[in-house]
Backbone as numpy.savetxt, mean C-alpha at the origin, in Angstrom:
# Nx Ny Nz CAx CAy CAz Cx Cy Cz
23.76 -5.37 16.19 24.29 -5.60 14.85 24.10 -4.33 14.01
25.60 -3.55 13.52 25.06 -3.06 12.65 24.28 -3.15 11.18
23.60 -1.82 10.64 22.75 -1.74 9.43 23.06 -0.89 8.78
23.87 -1.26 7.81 24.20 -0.43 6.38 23.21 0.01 5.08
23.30 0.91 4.86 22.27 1.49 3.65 22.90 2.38 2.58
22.53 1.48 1.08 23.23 2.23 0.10 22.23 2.32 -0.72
22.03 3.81 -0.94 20.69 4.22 -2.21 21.05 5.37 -3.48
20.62 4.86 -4.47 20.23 5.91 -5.50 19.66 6.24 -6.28
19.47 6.91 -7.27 17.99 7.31 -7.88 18.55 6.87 -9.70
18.03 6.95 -10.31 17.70 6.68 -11.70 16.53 7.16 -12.47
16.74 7.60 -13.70 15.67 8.02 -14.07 14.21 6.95 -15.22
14.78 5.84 -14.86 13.67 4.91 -15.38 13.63 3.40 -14.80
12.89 3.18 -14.48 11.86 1.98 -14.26 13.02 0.92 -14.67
13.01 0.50 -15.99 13.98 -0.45 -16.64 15.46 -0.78 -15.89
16.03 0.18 -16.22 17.11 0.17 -15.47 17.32 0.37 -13.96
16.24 1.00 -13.35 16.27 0.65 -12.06 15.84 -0.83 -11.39
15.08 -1.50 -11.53 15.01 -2.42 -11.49 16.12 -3.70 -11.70
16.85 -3.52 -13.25 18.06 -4.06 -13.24 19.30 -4.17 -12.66
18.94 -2.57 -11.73 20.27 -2.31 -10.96 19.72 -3.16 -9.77
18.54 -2.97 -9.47 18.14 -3.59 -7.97 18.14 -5.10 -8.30
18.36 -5.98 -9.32 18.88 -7.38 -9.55 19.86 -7.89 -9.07
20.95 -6.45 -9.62 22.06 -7.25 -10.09 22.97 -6.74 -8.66
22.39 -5.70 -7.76 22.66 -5.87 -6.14 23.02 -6.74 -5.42
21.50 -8.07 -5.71 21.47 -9.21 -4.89 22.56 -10.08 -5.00
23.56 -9.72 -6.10 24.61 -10.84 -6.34 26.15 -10.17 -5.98
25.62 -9.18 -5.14 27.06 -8.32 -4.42 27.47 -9.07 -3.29
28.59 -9.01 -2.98 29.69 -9.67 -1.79 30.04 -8.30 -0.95
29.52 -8.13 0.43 28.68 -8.94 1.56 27.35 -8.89 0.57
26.45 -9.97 0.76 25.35 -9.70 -0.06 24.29 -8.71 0.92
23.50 -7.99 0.25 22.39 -7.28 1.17 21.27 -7.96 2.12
20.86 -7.87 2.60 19.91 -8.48 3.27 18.11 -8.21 2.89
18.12 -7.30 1.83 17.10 -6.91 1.09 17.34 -5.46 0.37
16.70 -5.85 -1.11 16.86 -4.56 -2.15 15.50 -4.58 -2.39
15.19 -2.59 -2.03 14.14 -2.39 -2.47 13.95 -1.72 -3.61
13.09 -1.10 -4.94 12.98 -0.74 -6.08 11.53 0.14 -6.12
11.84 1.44 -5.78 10.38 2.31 -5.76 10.61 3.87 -6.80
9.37 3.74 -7.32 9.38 5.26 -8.17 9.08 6.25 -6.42
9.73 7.38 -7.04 9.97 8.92 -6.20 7.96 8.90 -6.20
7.68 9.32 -5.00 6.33 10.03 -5.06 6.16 11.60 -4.91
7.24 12.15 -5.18 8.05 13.53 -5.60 7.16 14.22 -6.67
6.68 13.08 -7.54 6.15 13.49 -9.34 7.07 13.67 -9.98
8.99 13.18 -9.63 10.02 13.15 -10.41 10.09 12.47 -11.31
9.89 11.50 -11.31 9.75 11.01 -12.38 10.91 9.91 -12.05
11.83 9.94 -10.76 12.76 9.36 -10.75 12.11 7.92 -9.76
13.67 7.17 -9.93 13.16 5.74 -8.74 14.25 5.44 -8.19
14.24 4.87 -7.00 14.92 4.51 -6.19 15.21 3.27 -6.02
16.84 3.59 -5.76 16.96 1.74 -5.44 17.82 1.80 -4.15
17.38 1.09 -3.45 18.45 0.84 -2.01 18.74 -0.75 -1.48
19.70 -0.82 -0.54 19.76 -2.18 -0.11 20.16 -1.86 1.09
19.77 -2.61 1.89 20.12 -2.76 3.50 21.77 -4.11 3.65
22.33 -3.43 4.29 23.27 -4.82 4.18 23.92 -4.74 5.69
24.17 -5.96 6.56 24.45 -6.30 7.67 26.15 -6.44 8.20
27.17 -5.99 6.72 28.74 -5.19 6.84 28.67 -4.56 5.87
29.46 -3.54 6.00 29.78 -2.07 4.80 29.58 -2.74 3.51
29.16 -2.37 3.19 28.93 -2.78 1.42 29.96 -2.51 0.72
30.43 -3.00 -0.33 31.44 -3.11 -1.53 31.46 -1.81 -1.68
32.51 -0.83 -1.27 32.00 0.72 -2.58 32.54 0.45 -3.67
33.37 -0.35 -3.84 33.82 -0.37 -5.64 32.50 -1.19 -6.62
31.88 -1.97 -5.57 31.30 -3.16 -6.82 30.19 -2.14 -6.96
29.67 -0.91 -5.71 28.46 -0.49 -5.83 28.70 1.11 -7.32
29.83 1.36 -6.55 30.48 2.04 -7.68 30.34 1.56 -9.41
30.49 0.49 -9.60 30.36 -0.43 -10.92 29.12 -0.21 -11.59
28.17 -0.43 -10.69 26.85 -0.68 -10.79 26.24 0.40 -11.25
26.28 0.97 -9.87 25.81 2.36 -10.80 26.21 3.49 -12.18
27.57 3.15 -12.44 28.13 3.20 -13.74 27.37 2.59 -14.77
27.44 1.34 -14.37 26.56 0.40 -15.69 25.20 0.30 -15.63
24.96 1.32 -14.76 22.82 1.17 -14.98 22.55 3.05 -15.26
23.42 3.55 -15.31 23.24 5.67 -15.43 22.51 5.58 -14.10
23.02 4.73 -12.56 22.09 5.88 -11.94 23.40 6.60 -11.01
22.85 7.49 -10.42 23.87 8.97 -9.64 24.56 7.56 -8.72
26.12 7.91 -8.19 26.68 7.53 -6.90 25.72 7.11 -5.90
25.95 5.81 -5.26 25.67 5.24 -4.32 25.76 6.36 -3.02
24.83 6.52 -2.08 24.86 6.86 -0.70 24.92 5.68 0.34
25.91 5.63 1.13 26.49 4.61 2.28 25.93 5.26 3.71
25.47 4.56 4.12 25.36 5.50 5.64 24.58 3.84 6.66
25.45 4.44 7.75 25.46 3.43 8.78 24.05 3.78 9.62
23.14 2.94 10.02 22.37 3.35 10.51 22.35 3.46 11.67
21.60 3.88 12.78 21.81 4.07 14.42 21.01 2.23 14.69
21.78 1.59 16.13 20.32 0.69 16.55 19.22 1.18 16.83
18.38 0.56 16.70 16.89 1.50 17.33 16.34 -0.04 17.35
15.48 0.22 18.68 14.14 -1.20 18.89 13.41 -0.45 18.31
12.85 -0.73 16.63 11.67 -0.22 16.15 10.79 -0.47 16.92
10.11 -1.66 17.19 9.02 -2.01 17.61 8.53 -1.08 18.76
9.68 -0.59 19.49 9.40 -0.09 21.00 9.04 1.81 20.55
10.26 2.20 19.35 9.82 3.67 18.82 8.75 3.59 18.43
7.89 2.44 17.85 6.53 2.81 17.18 5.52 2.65 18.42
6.01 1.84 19.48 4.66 2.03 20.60 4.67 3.24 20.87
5.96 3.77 21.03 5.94 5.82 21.51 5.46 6.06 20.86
5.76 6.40 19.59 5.08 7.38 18.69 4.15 7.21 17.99
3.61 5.82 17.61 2.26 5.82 17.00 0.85 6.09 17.77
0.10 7.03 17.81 -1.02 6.98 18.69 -2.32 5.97 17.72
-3.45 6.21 18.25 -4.29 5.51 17.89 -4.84 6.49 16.58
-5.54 5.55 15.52 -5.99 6.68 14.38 -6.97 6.78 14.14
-8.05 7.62 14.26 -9.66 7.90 13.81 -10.03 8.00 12.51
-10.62 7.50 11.86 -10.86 7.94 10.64 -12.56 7.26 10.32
-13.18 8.70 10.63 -15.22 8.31 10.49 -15.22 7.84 11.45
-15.34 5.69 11.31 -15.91 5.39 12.50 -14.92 4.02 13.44
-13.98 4.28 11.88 -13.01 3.41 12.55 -11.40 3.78 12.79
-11.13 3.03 14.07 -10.24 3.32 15.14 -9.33 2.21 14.97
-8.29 2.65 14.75 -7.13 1.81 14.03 -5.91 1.78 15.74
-5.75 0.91 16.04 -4.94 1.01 17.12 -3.66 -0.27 17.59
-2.88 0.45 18.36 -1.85 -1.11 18.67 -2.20 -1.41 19.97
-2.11 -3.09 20.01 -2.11 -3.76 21.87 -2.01 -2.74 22.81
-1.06 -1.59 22.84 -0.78 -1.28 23.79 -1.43 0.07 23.99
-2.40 0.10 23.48 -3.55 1.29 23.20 -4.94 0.84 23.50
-4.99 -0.89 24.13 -6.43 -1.22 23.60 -7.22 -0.27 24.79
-6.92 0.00 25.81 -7.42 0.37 26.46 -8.33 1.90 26.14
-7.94 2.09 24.96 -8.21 4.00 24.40 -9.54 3.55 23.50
-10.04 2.32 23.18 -10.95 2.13 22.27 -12.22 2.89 22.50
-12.93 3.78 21.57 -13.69 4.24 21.85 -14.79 3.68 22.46
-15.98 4.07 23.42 -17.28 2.57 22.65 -18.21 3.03 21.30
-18.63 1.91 20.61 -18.98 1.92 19.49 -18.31 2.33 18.28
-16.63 2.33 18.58 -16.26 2.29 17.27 -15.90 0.97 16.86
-15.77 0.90 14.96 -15.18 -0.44 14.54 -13.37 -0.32 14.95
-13.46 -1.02 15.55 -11.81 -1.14 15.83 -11.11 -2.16 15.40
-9.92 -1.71 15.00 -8.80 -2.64 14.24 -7.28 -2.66 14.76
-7.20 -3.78 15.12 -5.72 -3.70 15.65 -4.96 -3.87 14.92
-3.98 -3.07 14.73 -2.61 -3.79 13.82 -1.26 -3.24 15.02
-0.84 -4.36 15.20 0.47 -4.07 16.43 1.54 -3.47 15.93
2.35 -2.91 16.58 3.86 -2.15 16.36 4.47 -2.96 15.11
4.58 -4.37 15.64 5.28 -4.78 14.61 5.16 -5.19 13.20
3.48 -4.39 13.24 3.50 -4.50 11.69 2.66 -3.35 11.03
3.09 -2.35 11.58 2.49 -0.70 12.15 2.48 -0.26 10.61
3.16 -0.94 9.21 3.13 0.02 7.84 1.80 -0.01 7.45
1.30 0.57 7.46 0.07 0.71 6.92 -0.89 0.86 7.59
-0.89 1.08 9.12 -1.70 1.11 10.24 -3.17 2.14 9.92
-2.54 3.25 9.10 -3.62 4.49 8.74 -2.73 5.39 9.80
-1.86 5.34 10.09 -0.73 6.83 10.14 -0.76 7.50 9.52
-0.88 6.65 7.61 0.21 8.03 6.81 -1.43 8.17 5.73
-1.10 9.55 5.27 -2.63 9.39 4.67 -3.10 9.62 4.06
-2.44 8.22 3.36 -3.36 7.50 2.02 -4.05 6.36 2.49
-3.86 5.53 3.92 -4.21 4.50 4.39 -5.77 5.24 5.20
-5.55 6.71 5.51 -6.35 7.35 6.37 -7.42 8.04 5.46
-6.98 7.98 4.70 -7.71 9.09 3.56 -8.64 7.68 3.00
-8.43 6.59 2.87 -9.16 5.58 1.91 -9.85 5.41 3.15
-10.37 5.37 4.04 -11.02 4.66 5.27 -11.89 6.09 5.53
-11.32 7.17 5.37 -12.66 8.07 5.63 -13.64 8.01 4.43
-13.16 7.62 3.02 -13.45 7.74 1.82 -14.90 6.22 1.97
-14.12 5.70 2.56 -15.32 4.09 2.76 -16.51 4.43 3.81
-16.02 4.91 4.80 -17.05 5.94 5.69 -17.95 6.40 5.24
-17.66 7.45 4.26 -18.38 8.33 3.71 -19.19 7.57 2.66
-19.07 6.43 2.07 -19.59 5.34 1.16 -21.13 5.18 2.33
-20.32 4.39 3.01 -20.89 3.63 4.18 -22.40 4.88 4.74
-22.19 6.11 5.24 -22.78 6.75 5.52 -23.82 7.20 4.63
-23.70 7.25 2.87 -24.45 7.37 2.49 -25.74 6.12 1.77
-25.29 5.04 2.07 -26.00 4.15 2.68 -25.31 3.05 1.38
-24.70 3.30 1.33 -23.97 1.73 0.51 -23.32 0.54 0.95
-23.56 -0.34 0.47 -23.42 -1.41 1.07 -23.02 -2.53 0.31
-21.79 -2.39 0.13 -20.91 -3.29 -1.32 -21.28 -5.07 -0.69
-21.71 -5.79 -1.79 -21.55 -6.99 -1.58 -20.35 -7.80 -1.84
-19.34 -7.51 -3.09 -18.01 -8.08 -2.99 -17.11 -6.47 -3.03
-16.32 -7.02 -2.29 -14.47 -6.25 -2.08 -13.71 -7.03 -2.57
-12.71 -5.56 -2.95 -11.22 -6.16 -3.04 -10.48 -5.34 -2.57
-9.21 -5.16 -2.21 -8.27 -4.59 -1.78 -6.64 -5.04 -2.57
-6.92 -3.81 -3.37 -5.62 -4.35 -4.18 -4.37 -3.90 -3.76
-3.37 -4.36 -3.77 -2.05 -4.16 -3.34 -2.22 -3.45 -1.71
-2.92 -4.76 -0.83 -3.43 -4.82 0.50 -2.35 -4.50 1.58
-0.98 -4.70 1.42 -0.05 -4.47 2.80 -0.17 -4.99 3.94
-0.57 -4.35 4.73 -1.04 -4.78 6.49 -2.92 -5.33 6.28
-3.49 -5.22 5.09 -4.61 -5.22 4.81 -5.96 -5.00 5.82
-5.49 -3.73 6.42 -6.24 -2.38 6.97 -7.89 -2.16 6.16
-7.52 -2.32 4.89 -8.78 -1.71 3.77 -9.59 -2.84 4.05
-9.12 -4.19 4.08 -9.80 -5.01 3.70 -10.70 -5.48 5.13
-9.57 -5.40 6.14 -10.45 -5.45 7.76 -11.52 -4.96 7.67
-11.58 -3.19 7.45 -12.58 -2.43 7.72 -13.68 -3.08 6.96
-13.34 -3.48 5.87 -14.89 -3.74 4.90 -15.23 -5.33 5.50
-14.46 -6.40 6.10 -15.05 -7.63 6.57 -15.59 -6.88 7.90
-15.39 -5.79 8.70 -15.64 -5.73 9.77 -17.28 -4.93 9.45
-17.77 -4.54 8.68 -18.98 -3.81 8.87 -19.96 -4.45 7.39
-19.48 -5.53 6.51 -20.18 -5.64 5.72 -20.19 -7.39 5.75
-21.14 -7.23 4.50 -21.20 -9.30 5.01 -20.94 -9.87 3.91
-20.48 -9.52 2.93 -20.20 -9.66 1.63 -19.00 -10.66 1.53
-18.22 -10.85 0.38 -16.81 -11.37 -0.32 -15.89 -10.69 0.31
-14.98 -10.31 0.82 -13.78 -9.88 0.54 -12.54 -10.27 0.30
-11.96 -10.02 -0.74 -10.32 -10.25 -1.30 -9.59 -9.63 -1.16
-8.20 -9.89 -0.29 -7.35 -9.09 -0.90 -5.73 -9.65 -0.85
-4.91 -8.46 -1.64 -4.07 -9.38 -2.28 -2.98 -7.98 -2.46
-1.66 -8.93 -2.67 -0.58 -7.82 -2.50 0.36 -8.62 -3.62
1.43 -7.64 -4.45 2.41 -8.61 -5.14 3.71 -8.99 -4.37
3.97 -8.50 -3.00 4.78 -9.15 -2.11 4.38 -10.06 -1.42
5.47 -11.55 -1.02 4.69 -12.44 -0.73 4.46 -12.65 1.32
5.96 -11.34 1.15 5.33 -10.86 3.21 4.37 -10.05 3.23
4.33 -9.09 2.60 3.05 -8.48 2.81 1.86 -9.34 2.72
1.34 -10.08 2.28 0.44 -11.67 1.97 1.08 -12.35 3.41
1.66 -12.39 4.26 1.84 -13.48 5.24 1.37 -12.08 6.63
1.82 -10.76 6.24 1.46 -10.03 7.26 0.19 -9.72 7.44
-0.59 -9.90 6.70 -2.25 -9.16 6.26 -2.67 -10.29 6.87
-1.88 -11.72 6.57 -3.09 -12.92 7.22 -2.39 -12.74 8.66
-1.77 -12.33 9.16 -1.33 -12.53 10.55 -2.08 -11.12 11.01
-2.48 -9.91 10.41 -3.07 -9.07 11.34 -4.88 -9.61 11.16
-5.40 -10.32 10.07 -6.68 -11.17 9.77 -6.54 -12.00 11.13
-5.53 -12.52 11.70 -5.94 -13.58 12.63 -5.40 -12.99 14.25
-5.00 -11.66 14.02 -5.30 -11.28 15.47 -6.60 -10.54 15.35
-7.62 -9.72 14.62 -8.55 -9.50 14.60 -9.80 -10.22 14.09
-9.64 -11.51 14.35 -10.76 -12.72 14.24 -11.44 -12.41 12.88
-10.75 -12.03 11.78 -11.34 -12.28 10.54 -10.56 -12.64 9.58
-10.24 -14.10 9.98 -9.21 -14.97 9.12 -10.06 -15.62 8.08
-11.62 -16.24 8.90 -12.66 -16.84 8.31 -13.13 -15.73 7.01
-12.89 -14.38 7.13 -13.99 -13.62 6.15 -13.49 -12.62 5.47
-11.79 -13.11 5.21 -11.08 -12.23 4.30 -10.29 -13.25 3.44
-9.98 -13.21 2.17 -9.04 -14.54 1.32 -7.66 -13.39 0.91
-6.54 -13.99 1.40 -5.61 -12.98 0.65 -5.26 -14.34 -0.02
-4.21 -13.31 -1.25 -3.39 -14.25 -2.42 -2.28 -13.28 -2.62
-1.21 -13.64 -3.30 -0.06 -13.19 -3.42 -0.33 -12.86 -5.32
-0.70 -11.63 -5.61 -0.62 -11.37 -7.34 -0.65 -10.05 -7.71
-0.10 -9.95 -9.26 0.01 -8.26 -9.34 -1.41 -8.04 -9.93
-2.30 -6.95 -9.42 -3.18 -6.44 -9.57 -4.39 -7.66 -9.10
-4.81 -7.94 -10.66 -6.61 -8.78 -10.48 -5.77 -10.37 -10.88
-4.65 -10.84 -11.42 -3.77 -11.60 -11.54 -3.72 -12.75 -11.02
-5.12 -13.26 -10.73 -5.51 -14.45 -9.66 -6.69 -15.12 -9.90
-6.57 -16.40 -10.30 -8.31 -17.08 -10.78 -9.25 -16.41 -9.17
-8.82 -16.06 -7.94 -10.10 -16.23 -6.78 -10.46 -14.77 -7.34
-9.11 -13.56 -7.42 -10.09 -12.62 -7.70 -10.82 -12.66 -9.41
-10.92 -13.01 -9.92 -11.81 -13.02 -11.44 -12.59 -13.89 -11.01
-13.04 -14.51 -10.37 -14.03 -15.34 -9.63 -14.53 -14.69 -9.12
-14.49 -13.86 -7.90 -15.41 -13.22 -7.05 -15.94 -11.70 -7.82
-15.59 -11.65 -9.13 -15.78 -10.72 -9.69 -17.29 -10.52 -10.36
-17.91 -9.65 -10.84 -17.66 -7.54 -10.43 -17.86 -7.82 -9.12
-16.96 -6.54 -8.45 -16.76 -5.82 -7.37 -17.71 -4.62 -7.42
-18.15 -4.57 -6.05 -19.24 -3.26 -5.67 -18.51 -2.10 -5.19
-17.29 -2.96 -4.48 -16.00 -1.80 -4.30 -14.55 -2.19 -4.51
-13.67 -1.58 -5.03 -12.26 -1.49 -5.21 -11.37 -1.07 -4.41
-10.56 -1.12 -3.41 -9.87 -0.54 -3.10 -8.17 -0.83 -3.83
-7.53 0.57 -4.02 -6.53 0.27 -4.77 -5.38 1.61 -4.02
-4.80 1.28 -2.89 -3.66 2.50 -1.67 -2.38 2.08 -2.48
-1.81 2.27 -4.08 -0.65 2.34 -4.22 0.14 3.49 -4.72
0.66 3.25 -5.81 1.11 4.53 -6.39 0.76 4.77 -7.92
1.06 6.11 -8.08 0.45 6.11 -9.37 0.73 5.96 -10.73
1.81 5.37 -11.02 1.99 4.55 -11.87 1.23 3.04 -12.16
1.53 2.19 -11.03 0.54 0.84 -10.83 -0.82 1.42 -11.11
-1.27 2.81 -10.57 -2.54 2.45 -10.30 -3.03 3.18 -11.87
-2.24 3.92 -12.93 -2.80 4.12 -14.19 -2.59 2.49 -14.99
-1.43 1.71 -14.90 -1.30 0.50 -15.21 -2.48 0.13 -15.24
-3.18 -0.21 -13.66 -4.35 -1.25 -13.14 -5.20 -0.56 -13.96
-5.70 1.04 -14.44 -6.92 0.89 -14.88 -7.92 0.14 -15.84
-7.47 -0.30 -17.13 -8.28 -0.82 -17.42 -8.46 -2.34 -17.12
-7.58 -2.95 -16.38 -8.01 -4.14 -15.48 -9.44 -3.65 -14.39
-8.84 -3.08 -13.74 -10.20 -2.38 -12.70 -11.23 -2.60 -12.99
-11.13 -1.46 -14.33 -12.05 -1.38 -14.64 -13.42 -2.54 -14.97
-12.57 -3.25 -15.79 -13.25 -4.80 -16.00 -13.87 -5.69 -14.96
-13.06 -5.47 -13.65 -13.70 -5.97 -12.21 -14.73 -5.25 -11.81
-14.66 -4.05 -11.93 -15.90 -3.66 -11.67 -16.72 -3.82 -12.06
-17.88 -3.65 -10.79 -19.39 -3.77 -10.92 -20.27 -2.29 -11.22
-21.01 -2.12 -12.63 -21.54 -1.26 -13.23 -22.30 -0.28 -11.51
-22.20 0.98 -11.61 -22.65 1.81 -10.14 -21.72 1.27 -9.76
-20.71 0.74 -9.53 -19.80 0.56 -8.23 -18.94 1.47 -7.64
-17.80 1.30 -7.01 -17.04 2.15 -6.91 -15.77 1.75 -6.49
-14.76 3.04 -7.02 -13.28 2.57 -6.40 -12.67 3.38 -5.51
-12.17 3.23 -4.49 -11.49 4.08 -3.80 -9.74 4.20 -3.83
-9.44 4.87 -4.71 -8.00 5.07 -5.17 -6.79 6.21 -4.19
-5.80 5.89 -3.91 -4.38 6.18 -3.19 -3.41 6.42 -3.61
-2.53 6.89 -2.75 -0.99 6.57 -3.20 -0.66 7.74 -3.69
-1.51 8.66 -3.70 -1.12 10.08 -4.97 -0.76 11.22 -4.58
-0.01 11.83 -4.04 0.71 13.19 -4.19 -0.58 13.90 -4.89
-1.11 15.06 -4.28 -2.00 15.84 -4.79 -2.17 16.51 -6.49
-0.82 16.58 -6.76 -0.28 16.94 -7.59 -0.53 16.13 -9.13
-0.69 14.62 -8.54 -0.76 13.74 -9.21 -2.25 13.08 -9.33
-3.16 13.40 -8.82 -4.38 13.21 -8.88 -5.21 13.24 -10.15
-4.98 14.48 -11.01 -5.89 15.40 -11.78 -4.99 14.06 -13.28
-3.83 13.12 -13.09 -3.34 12.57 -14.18 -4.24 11.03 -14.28
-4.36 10.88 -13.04 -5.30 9.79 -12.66 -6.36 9.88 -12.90
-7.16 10.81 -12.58 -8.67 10.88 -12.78 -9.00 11.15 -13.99
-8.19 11.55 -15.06 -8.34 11.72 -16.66 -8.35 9.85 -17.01
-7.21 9.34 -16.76 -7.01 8.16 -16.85 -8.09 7.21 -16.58
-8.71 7.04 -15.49 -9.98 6.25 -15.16 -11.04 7.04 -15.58
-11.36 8.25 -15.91 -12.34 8.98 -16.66 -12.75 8.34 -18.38
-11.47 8.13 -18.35 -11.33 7.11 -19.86 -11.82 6.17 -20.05
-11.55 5.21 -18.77 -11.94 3.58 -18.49 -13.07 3.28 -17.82
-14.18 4.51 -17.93 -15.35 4.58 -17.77 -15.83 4.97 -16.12
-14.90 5.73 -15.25 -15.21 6.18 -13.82 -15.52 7.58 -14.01
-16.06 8.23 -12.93 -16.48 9.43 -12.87 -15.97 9.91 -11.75
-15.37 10.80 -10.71 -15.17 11.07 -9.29 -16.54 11.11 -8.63
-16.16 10.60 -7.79 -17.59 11.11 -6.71 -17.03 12.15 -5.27
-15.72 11.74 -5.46 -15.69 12.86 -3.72 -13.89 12.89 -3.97
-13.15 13.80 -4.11 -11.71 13.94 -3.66 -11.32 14.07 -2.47
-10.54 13.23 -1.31 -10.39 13.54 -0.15 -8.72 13.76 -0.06
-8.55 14.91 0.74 -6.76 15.69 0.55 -6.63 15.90 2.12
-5.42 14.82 2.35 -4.86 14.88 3.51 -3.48 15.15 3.77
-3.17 16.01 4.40 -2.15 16.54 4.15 -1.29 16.82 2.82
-0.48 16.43 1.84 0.16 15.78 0.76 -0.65 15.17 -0.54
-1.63 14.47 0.52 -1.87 13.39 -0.10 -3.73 13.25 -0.60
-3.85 12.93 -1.89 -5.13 12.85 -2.14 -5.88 11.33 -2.43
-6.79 11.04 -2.33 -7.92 9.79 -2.18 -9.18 10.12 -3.02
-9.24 9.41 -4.12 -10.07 9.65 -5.45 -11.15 8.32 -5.18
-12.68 8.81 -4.57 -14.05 7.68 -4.61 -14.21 8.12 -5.71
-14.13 7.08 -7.06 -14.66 7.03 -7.98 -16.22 6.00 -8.51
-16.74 5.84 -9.17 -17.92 5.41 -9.28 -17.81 5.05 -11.19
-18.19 3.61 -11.31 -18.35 2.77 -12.17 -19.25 3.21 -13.34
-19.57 4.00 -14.34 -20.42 4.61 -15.02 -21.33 3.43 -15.85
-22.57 3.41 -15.24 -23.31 1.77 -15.96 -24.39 1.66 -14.79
């Protein structure tokens, strides 16, 4: 079956979003519209839709007229068995002491590392790309210097990778929680191939947006792998979850974009404790001032 893809950029939030609404009510309809700011530091956002026959170019044409964003891009995609390109190309991922791997790797497990499976088919967030890799050496390095958080959270969780690692080496609370409601069905399906369905709670909410997490609250640690808009949004929520000495381990940031963040939670009472820069991408352990 073919897969059609039509995307374009805009320069605000508002209207991108409205354009990615008023998509869903196009003839062939799409099969999903997504709505993301550029991690460029453009300032711009993206809107695309996947659709399963050629898409309307006049209605898409319309649209983007009536929202200011640039001409639609159309492009047919190739078939590909994802699942089967990501067994090729994803290898297994190290980060400190934990070993992030798919089924078809179990055999590569180190001994004595914490290992975490997340399979091909739900490989986003595996700790490939690295902000997922960068927050897990950042907990390591927690871990190594002898901390030992009694409640977690993992905010805007995904494949909820962050949240494994911390049920897998600590004995504490952990929460976590995403504002998509597959991402929330995928996190409990990789929780129950790695036997910690019992000792992780996900919920479907934006940010702390949930009586379980303001319940299990202050947090000894934060984890927060999004982008940096949400994550200047979340600060002074965070902040409030946190537990005085605690700490957060923050993502999602283009290097570039770091030094706007750390002013921001510098405000809402954090301090840095360690910057970690992986490739692109930087990972801010911050620490709770109290």
């Amino acid at each position: 079956m073919p897969t059609f893809t039509a995307l374009t950029l805009l320069p605000d939030e508002e209207n991108a979003r409205g354009l990615g609404e008023a998509m869903e009510r196009l003839e062939p309809e799409p099969t999903g519209v997504g709505v993301f700011e550029m991690e460029d530091g453009s300032g711009l956002w993206e809107v695309g839709g996947y659709f399963t026959e050629a898409p309307d170019a006049a209605g898409l044409a319309l649209l983007a007229a009536a929202f200011g964003a640039r001409p639609f891009t159309v492009s047919e995609l190739p078939e590909i068995d994802w699942v089967d390109k990501v067994r090729r190309e994803l290898s297994p991922v190290e980060a400190g002491r934990f070993f992030l791997y798919g089924s078809h790797d179990a055999d590569r497990v180190p001994e004595g590392a914490v290992a975490l499976l997340v399979d091909a088919a739900m490989a986003f967030g595996t700790g490939h790309h690295g902000t997922t890799k960068g927050c897990l050496v950042a907990f390591d390095r927690l871990l190594e210097a002898g901390e030992r958080p009694r409640a977690v959270a993992d905010i805007g969780c995904g494949t909820a990778v962050l949240a494994m690692a911390a049920a897998r080496v600590l004995d504490g609370t952990v929460l976590a929680s995403d504002i998509d409601e597959v991402a929330v069905e995928v996190a409990e399906a990789n929780l129950r191939l790695n036997g910690l369905a019992e000792k992780v709670a996900c919920v479907e909410a934006a940010g702390f947006d949930h009586p379980a997490l303001g319940e299990a609250a202050p947090y000894d640690l934060i984890f927060a792998n999004i982008l940096k808009g949400p994550l200047i949004e979340l600060a002074p929520s965070l902040a409030a979850h946190a537990a005085p000495g605690g700490h957060a381990i923050l993502s999602g940031l283009l290097t570039p974009q770091a030094e706007e963040v750390e002013a921001v939670y510098g405000r809402a009472g954090f301090e840095v404790a360690h910057r970690e820069v992986i490739g692109d991408w930087t990972t801010l352990t911050l620490r709770r001032e109290g």
